[in-house]
C-alpha positions as CSV (number, residue, x, y, z in Angstrom):
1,X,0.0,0.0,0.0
2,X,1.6,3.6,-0.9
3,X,2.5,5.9,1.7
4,X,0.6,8.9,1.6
5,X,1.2,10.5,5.1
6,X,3.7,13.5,3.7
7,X,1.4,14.2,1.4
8,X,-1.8,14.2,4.2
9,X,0.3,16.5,6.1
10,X,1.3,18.9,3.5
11,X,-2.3,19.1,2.7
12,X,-3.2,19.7,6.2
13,X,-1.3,22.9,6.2
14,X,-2.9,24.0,2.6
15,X,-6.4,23.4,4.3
16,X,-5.5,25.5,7.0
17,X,-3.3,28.2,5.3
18,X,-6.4,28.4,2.9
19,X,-9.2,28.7,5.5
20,X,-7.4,31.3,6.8
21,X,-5.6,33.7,4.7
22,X,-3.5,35.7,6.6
23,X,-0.4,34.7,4.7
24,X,-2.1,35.5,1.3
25,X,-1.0,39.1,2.0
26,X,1.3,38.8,4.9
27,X,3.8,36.9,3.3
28,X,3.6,37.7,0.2
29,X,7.1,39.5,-0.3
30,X,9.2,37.6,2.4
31,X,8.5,34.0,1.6
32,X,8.2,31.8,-1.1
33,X,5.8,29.2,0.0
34,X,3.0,31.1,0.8
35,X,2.7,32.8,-2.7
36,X,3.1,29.1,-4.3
37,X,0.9,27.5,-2.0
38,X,-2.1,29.9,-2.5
39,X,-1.6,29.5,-6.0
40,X,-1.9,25.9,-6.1
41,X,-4.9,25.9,-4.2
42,X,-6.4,28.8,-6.2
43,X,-5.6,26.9,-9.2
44,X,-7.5,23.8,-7.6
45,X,-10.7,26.0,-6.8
46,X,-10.9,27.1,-10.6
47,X,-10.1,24.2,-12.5
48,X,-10.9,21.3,-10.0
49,X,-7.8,19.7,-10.2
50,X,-5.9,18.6,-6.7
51,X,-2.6,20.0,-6.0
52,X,-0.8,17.1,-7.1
53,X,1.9,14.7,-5.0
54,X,4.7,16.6,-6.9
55,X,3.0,19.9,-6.1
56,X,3.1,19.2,-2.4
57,X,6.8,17.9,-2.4
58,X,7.9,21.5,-3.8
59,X,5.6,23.4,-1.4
60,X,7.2,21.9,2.0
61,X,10.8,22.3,0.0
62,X,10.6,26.5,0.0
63,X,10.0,26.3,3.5
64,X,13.0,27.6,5.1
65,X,11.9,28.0,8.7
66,X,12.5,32.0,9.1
67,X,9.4,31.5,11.7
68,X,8.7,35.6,10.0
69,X,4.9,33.4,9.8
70,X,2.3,33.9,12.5
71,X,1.7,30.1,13.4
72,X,4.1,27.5,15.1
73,X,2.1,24.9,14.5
74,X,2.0,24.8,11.0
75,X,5.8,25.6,10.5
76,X,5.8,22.4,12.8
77,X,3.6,20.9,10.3
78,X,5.9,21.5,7.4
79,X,8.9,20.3,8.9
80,X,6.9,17.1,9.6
81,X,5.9,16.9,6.2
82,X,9.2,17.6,4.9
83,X,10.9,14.5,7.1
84,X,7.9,12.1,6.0
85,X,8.7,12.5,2.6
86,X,12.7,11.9,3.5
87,X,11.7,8.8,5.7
88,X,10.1,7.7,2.4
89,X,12.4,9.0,-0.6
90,X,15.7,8.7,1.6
91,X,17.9,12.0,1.0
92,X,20.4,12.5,-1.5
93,X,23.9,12.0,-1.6
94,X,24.8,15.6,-2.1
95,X,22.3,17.3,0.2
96,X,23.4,14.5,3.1
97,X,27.0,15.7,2.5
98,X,26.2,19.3,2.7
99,X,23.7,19.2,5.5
100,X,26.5,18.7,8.1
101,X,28.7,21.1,8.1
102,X,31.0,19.8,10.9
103,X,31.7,17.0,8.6
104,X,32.9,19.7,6.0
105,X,34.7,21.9,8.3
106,X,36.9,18.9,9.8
107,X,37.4,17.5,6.0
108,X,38.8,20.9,4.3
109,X,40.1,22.2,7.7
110,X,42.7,19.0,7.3
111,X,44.0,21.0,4.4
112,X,42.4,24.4,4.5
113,X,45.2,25.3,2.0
114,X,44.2,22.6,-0.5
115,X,40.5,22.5,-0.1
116,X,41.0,26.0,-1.1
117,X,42.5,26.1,-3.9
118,X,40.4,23.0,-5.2
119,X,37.3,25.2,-4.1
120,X,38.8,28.3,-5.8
121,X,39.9,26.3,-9.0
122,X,37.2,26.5,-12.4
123,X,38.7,22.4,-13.2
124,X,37.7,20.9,-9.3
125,X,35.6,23.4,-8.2
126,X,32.1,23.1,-10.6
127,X,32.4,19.0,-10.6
128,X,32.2,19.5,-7.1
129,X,29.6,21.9,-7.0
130,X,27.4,19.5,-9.3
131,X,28.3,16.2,-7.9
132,X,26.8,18.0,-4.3
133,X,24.4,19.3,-6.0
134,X,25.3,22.8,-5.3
135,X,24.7,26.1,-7.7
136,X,27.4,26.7,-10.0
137,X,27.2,30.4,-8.8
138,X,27.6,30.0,-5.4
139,X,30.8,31.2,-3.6
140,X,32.2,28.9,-1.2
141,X,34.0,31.0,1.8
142,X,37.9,30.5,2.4
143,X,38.5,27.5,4.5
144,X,40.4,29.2,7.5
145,X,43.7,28.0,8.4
146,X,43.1,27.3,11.9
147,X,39.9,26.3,13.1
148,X,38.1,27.6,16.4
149,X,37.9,24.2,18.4
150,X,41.9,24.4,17.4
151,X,42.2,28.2,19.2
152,X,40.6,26.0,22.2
153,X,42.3,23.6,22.7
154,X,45.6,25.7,22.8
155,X,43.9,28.4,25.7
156,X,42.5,25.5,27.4
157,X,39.1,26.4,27.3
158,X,37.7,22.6,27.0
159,X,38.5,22.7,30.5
160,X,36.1,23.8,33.4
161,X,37.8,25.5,36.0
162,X,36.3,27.1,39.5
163,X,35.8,30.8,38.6
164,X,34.5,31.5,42.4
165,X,31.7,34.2,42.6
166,X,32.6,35.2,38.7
167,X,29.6,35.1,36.2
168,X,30.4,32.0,34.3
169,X,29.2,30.9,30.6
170,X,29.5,27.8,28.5
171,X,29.7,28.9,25.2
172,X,27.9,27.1,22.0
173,X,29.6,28.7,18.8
174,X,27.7,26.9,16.0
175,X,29.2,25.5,13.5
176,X,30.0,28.1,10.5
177,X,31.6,29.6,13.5
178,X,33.7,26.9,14.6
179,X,35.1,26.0,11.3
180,X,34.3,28.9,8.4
181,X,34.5,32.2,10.6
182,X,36.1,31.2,13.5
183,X,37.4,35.3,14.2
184,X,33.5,35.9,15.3
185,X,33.5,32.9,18.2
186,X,37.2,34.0,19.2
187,X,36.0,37.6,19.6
188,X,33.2,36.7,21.3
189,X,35.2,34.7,24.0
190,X,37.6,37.8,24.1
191,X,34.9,40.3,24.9
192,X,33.1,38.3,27.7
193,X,36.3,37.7,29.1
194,X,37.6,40.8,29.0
195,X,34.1,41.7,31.0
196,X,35.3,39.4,33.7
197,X,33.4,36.4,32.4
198,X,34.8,33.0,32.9
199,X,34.4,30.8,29.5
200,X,33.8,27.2,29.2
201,X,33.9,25.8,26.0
202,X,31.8,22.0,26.1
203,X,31.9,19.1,23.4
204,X,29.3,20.0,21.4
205,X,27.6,18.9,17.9
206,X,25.6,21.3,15.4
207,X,22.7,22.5,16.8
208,X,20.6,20.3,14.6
209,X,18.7,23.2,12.6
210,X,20.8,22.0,9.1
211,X,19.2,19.4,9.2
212,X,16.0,19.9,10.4
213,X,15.4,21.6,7.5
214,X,16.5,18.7,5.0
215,X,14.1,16.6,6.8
216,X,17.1,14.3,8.1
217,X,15.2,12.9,11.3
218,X,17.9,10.5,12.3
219,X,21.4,12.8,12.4
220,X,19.0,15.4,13.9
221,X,17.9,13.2,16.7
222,X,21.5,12.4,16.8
223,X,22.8,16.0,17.2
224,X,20.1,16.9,20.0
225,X,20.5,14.0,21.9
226,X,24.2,14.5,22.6
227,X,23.7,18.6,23.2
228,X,21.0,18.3,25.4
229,X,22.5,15.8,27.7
230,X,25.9,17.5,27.3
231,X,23.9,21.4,28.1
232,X,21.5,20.1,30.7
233,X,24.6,18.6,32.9
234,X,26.5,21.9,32.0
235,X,23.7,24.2,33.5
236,X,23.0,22.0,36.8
237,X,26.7,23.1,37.9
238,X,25.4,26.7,37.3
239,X,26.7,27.7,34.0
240,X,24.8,29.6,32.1
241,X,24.7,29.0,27.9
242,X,25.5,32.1,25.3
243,X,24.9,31.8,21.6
244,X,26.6,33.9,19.3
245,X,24.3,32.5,16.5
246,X,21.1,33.5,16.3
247,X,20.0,30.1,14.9
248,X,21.5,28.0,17.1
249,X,19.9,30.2,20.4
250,X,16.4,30.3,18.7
251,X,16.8,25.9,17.9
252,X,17.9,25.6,21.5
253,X,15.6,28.3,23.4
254,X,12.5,28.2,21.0
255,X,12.4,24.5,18.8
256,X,13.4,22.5,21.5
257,X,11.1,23.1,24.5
258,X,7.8,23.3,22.2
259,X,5.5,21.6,23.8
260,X,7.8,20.5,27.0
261,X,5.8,22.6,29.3
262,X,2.7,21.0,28.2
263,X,4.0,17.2,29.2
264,X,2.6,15.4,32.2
265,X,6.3,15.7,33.6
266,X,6.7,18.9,34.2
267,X,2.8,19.8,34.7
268,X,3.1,17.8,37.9
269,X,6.6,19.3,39.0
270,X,5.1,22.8,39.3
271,X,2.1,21.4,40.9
272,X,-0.7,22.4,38.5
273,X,-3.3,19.8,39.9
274,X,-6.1,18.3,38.1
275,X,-8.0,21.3,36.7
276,X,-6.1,23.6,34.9
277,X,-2.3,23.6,32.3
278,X,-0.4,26.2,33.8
279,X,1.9,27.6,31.3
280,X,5.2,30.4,32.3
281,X,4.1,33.9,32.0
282,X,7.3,34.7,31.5
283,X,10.8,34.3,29.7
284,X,12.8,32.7,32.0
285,X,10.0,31.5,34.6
286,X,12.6,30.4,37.4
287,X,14.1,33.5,37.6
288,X,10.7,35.1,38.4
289,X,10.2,36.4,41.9
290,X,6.5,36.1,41.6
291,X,6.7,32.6,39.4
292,X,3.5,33.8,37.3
293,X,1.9,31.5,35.3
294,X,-1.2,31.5,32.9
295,X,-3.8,29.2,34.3
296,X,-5.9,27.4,31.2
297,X,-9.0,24.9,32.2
298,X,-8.0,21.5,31.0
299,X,-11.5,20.8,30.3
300,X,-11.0,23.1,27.2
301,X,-7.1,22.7,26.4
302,X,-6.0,19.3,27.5
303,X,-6.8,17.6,24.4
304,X,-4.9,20.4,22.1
305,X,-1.9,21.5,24.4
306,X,0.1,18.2,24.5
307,X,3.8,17.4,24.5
308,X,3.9,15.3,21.2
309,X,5.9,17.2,18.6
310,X,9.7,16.3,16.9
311,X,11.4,16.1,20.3
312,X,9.1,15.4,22.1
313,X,11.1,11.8,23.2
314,X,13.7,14.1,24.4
315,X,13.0,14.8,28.8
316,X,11.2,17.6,28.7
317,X,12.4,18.8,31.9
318,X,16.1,19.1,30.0
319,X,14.6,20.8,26.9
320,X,13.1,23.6,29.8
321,X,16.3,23.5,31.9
322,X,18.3,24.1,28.5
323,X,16.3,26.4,27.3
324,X,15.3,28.5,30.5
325,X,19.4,29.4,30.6
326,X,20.3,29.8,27.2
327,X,20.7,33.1,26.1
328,X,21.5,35.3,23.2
329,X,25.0,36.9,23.0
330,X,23.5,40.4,22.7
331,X,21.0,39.8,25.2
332,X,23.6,38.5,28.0
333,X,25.8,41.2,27.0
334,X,22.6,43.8,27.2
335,X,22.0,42.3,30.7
336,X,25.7,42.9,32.1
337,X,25.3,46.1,31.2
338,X,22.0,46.8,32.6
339,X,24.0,45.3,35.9
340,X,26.8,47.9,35.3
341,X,29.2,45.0,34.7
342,X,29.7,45.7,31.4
343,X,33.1,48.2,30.4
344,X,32.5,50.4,27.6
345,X,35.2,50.5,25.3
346,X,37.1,53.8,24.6
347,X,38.5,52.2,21.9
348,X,37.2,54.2,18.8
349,X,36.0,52.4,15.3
350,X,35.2,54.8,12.4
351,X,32.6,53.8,9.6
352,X,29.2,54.0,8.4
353,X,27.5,50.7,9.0
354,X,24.3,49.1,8.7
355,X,23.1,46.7,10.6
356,X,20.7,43.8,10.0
357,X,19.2,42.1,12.3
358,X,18.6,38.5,11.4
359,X,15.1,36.6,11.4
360,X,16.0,34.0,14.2
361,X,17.2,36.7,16.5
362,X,13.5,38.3,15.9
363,X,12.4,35.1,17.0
364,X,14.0,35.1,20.1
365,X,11.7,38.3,21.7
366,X,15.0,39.9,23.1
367,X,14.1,43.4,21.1
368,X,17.7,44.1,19.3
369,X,19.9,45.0,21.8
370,X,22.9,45.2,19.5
371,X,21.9,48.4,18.2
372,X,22.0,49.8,21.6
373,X,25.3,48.2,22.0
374,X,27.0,49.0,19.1
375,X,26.4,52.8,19.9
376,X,28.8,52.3,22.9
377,X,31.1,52.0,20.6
378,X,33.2,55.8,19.8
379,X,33.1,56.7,16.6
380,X,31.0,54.3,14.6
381,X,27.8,55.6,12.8
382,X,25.2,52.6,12.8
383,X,21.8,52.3,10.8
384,X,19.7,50.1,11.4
385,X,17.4,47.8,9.3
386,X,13.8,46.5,10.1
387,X,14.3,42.6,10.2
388,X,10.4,42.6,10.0
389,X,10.5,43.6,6.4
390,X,13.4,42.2,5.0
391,X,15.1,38.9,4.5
392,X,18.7,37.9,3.3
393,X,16.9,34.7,1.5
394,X,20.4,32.4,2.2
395,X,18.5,29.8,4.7
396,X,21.8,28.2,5.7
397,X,22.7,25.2,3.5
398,X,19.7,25.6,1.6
399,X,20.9,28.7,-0.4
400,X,23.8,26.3,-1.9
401,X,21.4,23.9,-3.3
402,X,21.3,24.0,-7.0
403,X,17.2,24.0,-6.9
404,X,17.2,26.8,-4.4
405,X,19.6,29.3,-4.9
406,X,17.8,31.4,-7.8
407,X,14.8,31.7,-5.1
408,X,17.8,32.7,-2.7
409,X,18.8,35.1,-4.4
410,X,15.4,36.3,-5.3
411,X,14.2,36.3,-1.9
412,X,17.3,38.6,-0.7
413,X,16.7,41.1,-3.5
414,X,14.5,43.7,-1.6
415,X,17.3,43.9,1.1
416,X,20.7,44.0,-1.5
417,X,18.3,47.2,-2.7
418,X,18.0,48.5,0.6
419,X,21.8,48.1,1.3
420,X,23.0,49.7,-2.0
421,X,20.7,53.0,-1.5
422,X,22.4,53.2,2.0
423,X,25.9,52.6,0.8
424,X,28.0,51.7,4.0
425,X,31.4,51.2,4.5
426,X,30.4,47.9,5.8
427,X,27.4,46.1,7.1
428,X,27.0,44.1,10.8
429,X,25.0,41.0,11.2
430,X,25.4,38.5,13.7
431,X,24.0,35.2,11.6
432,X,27.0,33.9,9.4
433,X,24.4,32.6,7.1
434,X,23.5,36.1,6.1
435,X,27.2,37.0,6.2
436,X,27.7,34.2,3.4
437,X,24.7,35.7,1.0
438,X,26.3,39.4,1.7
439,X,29.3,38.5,0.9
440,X,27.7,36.4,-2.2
441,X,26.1,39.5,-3.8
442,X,27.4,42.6,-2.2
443,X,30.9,44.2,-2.0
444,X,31.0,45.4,1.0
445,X,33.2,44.2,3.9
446,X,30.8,42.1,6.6
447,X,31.6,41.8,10.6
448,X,29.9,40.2,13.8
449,X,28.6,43.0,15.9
450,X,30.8,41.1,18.9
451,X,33.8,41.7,16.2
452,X,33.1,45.6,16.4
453,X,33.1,45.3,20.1
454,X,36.7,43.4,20.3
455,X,38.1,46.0,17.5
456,X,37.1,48.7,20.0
457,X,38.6,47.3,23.0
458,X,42.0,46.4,21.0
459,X,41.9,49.7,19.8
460,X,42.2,50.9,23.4
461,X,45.1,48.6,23.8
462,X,46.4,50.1,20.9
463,X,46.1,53.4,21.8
464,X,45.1,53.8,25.3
């Protein structure tokens, strides 16, 4: 008998998009499945014809979870759809290559030299490209010649050490930091130490949002597994976890603990009783002083509000624990300084710059507290974009796919625009995967915001 659940749950979301319409409008210039998938069902009102098998493969493939779209669930829904239709076809060779990028930082970081110039080359490079199934067009960045988990090792930063009554961190870099721009972790370490921060550097594997998105249910599981049970440990000694990548905080904050505050575990740890699903008011719901909590009749809710989604396997009481102390580099920064433990530098860094602020820091409700940060800095003149209108369109490793990287490009158009009529000397963003589609279709130089932060406090070195 044929498989049809992908295609049931694709069409769930087209039954529900369609019964709503929101997106019709909402979405119309910042994503490319809700144009498509209102015009497949359009077409299937007018002519009668059902959105075909095919039709619902492609729709769940422009997905590339920016979460810019009003409803978890039926991003949730997508993903699902997308992973049914992998547990069925089995992914290709190229995009199970590409997906991890680990895997391709350790194998060209052997010889960074080599794997550049092979990269580089017109002879190696495009039978490469098409054997991975990656656009002919698309830039690879430079291998670098020393890796971050290398600059680790050698300042001992694998190793936990008693930092007394100092603010401590352990530090999740993500993988295009680690092993493509590993200057952005480095100067991320350097500026929370140089705030009196002690840094702890864990084992750790890719956040698992790579593949997520390629429907790869297996090395996800794989990836999260490890991390949570690595994190979870890590933040019962009392470490608290910073993100530099705004992907990897909004997997590990957001994607993770959906639905663990719904499960029967932690329901009866916080003593909700038999009537009511009490769910966090706030962000971090330990930390409050007056633990609030929304109280919703289970009567009504029970049978919607259930612990049952992709990780749901996973303890939900270590999803919450890891995700109740995980926090964004800007915010932690933002909240040392709103404890007056954060030095401004007097370092000064000249330039007109424009900052973006990338869709899975949106995600993250922190408001953007690198633009307030940034003005610390003496000297630099920093404009900022609306995240809410614009996208970059690179959606990690799916912007080097060979099927996706015309709608990439497309995607990013209205924002290349925007950055051309406000001509900087360079632009800030803190997601590497925007970094890689700047530095794709723009000529402008492209830095970290925590980058800008170290320049200024060498600068006082420097000159101080």
């Amino acid at each position: 008998m044929e498989n049809n659940e992908p295609e049931n749950t694709a069409r769930m979301v087209v039954d529900a998009c369609s019964d709503c319409d929101v997106c019709r409008f909402l979405m119309d210039s910042d994503c490319l499945m809700f144009p498509e998938l209102y015009r497949f069902y359009d077409n299937e009102i007018e002519t009668g014809k059902k959105i075909t098998s095919k039709e619902l493969r492609k729709l769940v493939d422009l997905c590339n979870f920016c979460a810019l779209c009003p409803c978890p669930n039926i991003r949730a829904d997508i993903i699902q759809a997308k992973t049914q239709f992998i547990d069925r076809e089995v992914l290709k060779f190229g995009v199970r290559m590409i997906e991890d990028v680990e895997r391709i930082g350790k194998l060209c970081g052997t010889f960074p030299g080599l794997a550049n110039f092979l990269l580089r080359n017109r002879i190696t490079g495009q039978p490469f490209k098409k054997t991975l199934g990656i656009h002919h067009r698309r830039r690879f960045p430079d291998i670098p010649a020393r890796n971050f988990p290398t600059w680790v090792r050698k300042h001992r930063l694998h190793i936990k050490r008693n930092p007394g009554n100092r603010r401590k961190v352990a530090y999740f870099a993500g993988c295009t930091g680690r092993y493509l721009f590993p200057d952005v972790p480095k100067a991320a370490v350097e500026v929370l130490q140089t705030n009196g921060v002690e840094v702890y550097y864990p084992e750790q594997k890719c956040c698992g949002m790579p593949t997520l998105l390629e429907g790869d249910r297996q090395l996800t599981m794989q990836f999260v597994n490890f991390n949570i049970e690595q994190l979870s440990q890590i933040v019962e000694d009392g470490y608290d976890i910073v993100c530099s990548c705004p992907t990897c905080g909004y997997f590990l904050k957001i994607v993770l603990s959906e639905g663990a505050y719904y499960s029967p575990q932690y329901q009866q740890s916080i003593g909700a009783g038999d009537t009511h699903i009490k769910i966090p008011a706030g962000r971090n719901p330990a930390d409050l002083t007056n633990h609030a909590f929304v109280l919703l009749k289970k009567s009504i809710y029970q049978s919607i509000l259930k612990d049952e989604g992709y990780f749901s396997t996973i303890s939900p009481r270590k999803r919450i624990l890891v995700a109740e102390h995980t926090f964004d580099l800007s915010e932690y920064l933002g909240q040392l300084q709103r404890a007056g433990e954060l030095r401004s530098p007097s370092g000064k860094v000249t330039g007109k710059m424009v900052y973006y602020p990338p869709c899975h820091a949106r995600e993250q409700n922190i408001g953007r507290p690198y633009t307030e940060l940034l003005r610390l800095v003496r000297g630099i003149d920093i404009e900022a974009i609306d995240g809410h209108f614009y996208c970059c369109g690179m959606a990690g490793v799916m912007g080097f796919k060979k099927g996706f990287h015309e709608s990439s490009i497309q995607l990013g158009q209205r924002l290349m625009d925007k950055i051309r009529e406000i001509n900087p000397d360079g632009i800030v963003t803190d997601c590497l995967s925007c970094r890689l589609q700047f530095n794709q279709l723009l000529p402008y130089q492209v830095l970290h915001p925590v980058e800008i932060f170290n320049e200024a406090y060498s600068a006082e070195k420097t000159h101080g």
